[in-house]
N, C-alpha and C positions, 0 to 999 in steps of 0.2 A: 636616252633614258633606259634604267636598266629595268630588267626582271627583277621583280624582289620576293624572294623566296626563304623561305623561314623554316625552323624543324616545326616537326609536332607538338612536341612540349614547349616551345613558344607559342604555338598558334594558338593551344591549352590557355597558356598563361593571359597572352589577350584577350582572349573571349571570356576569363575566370570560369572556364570547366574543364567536366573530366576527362579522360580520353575518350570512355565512351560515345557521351555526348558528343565531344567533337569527331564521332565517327559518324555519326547520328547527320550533325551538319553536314558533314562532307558530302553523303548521297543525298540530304534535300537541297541543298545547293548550290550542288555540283560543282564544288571547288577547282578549280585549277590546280592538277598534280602536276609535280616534277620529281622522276625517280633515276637518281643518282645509289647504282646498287643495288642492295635491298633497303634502302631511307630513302622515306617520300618527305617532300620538302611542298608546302603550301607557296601557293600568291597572296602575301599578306595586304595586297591592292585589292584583290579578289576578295576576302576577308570581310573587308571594309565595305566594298559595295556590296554586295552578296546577303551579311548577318549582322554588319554594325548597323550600318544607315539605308538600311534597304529598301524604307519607307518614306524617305525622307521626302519633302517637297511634291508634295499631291496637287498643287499649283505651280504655275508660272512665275518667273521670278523678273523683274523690272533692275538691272542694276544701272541705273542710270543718275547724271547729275540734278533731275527734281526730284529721286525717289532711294534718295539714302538709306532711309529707314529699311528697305528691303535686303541689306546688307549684314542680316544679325544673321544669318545660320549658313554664311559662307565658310565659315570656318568652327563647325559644329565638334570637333575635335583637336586641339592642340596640335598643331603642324598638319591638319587632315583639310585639306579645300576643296565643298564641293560644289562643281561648278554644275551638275545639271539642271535641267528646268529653266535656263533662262531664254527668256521668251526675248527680250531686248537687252542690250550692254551698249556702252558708249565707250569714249577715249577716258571720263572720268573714272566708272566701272572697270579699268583697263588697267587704268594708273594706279587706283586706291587697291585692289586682289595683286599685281605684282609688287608694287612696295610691301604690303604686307608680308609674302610670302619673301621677299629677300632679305629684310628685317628678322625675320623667324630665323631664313640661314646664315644672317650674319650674329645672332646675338649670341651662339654656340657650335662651334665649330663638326659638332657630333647631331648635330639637330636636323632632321630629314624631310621631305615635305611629300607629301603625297596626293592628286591631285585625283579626282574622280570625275569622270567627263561622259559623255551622251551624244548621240547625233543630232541633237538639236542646232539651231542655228548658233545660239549661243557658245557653243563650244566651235563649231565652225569658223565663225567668224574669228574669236581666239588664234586658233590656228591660221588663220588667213594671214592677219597681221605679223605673226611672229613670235606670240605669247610666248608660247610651250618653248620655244626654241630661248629664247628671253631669259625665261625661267630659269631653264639649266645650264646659263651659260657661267661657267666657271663651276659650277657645282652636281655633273652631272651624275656622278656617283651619291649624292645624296636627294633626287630629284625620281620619284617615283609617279604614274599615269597611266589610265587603258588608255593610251592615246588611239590602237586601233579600233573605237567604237565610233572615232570622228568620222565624220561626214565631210570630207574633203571638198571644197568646192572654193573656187575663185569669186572674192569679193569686188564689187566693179570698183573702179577708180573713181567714180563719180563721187563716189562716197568716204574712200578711204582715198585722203589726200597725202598720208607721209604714213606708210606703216610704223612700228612701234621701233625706236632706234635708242641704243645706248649711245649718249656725248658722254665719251671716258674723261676727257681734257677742257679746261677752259679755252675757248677758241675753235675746237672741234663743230661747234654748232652752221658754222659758215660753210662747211662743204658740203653739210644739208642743207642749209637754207638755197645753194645752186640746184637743187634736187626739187623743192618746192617750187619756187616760182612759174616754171614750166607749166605747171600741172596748172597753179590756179589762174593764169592767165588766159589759159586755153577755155577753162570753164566759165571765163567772162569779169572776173571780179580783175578793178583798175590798177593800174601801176602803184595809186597812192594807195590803194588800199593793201597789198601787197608789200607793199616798204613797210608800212604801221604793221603788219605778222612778222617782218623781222628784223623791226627794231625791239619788239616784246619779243619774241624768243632768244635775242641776245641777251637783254634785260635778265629775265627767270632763269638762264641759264649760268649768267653771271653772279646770279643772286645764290642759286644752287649749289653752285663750287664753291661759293663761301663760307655756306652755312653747312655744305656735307664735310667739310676740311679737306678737299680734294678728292675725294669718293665721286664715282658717275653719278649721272643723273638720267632718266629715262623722256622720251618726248614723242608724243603719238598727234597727228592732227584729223579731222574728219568732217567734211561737211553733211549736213541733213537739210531737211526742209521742214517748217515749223504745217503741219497737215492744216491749220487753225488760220493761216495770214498765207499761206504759202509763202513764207519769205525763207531764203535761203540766210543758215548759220554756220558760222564756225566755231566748231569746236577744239581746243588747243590746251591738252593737256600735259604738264608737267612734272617731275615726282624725283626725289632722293632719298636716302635711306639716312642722313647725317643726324646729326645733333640736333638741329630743328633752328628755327630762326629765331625763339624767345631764348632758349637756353643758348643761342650765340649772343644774344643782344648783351647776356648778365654776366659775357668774361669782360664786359664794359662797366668799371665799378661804377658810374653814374647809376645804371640803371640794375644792378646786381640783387637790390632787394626788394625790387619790381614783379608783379605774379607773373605768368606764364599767357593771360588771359589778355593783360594789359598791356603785355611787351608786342603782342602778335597784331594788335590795334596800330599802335606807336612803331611799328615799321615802318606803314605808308607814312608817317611823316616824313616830309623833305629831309628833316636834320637829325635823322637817329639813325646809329650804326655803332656797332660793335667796337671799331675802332674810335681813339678818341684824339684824331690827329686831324688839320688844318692840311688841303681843302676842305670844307665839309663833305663826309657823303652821304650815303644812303637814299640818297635822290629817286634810285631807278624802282622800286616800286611804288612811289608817290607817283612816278610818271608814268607808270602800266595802269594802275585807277586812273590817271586822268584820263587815257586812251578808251579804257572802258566804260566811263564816264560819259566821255564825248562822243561814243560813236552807240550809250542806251542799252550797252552789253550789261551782262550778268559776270560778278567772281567769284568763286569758288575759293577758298585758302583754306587752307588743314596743316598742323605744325603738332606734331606729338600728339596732345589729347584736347586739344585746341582746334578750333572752327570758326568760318567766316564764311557771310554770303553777302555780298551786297548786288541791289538790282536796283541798275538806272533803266530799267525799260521804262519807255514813257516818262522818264524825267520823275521818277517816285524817289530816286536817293537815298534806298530801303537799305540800311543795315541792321546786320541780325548773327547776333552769337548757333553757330550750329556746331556742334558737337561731331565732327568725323564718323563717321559710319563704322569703323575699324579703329583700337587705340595704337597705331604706329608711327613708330619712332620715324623723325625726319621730316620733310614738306613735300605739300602737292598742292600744285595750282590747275584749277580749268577754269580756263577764259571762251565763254559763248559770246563771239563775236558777230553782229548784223551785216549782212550784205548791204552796207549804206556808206553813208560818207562820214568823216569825223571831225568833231569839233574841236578847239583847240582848249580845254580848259588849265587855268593854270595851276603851280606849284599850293599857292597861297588857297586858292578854293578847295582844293582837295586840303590841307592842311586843317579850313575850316569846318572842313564834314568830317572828319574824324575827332576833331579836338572836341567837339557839340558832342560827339554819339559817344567818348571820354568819358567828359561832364555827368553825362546823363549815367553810369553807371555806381 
């Protein structure tokens, strides 16, 4: 990532003042000069953390997959993300801040991102996995970060099961999935539980290439331990920057002048999909909810400005409209999977719990 250094009469124009003033700023908060000659050039990164948002987040920030809501002033500024203050992030926190941010550099080619970071653990951990590197891959001249304020430090493996990995290709998912297995078997979780992670990661990542039109898709996995039951989870999130999965379902004129709301619902049926050709398909996310279903997990779904949560803990079969925490373009899935065994439910049941929670709307 580079330096980003700007004249004076830009840094003016940012800040809307005058030279003075911005003379004034510079020795109260000690800007970072660059002098090329006699023209001194600002860190317009500096800038930003320094006198835009200098105040920002007097608390702790929670970005996790039960606390979405805490996700409104990451991005306080049009291409500006700032990540300090977090107290906690997960793989969904992961997934939902880099789709955002590759959406912003995909939607204009001139569009810059700049990220603001701290030594808190939250930025740490970022960095651990791969974020920052993630970030600026392909676009490192528009990718701007004080990355030197992070706090370096190695995350255990205990926790982070598959750091954050770009599957460029449909099929790509299989030489990580040889990457995985290793790891969770060592930590004790069974064969058969271990096949059911990836037969779902072929699943969402099949699902992904379809609905990005062959755009990558991102995939981080992580276990924790619930502090309340001590029961050990997995975490398995997902994310593309494509078209989204309702606005693929509507190049299928069946369902073309179907909302955005109801399309994202009628996925998980066994017999919806975008194409309208014999086999049927569209099967493979009816059969990631049965999985989640049957083994009392939680899903997560987010598709453009579309939301989903369903929770089978305890067999409650709770669905619920949730609005994405960020409006961006394309899909992200997190699946919190139990350390237990899985039941077999079938095609036609999960067809029944969707078409009911349908009706009701």
């Amino acid at each position: 990532m580079m330096d980003d250094w700007i004249s004076l009469k830009n840094a003016c124009t940012l800040l809307k003042v005058s030279r003075p003033t911005l003379n004034k700023i510079r020795r109260e908060a000690r800007l970072k000069e660059h002098r090329i000659a006699n023209r001194v050039l600002l860190s317009k990164i500096d800038i930003i953390k320094k006198v835009m948002l200098q105040n920002d987040h007097e608390r702790e920030r929670n970005l996790v997959v039960t606390s979405p809501a805490e996700f409104g002033d990451v991005q306080p500024i049009v291409g500006v993300y700032d990540l300090r203050k977090i107290d906690r992030i997960d793989a969904y926190g992961v997934m939902t801040i880099l789709c955002d941010i590759k959406c912003h550099l995909k939607e204009d080619k001139y569009n810059q991102v700049y990220m603001l970071v701290d030594d808190g653990f939250g930025c740490s951990y970022l960095d651990s996995i791969g974020f920052f590197i993630e970030v600026a891959r392909a676009n490192q001249s528009r990718v701007f970060a004080n990355l030197e304020d992070i706090c370096r430090v190695q995350q255990s493996t205990d926790t982070v099961i598959l750091p954050l990995h770009q599957i460029g290709y449909r099929g790509a998912e299989k030489k990580i999935l040889d990457q995985l297995y290793g790891p969770l078997l060592v930590q004790g979780f069974s064969e058969d539980y271990c096949g059911y992670i990836g037969w779902i990661i072929g699943e969402l990542c099949d699902n992904a290439h379809t609905h990005s039109l062959g755009g990558p898709c991102y995939l981080i996995i992580e276990s924790q331990v619930r502090e309340s039951t001590d029961t050990r989870v997995l975490l398995i999130a997902m994310g593309d920057t494509g078209i989204g999965v309702p606005t693929s379902l509507q190049s299928n004129p069946v369902y073309s002048a179907l909302s955005e709301e109801r399309l994202l619902l009628m996925a998980f049926l066994s017999e919806v999909s975008r194409m309208d050709t014999e086999p049927k398909r569209g099967k493979g996310l009816n059969d990631v909810l049965g999985i989640a279903k049957g083994n009392g997990a939680w899903l997560r779904v987010e598709s453009n400005g579309q939301g989903l949560f369903f929770d089978f803990e305890g067999q409650k079969d709770e669905i619920a409209l949730a609005r994405p925490p960020l409006q961006t373009h394309g899909t992200r899935f997190c699946l919190v999977l139990i350390d237990s065994s899985f039941q077999r439910i079938s095609r036609h049941e999960i067809n029944k719990l969707i078409q009911s929670f349908l009706d009701r709307q």
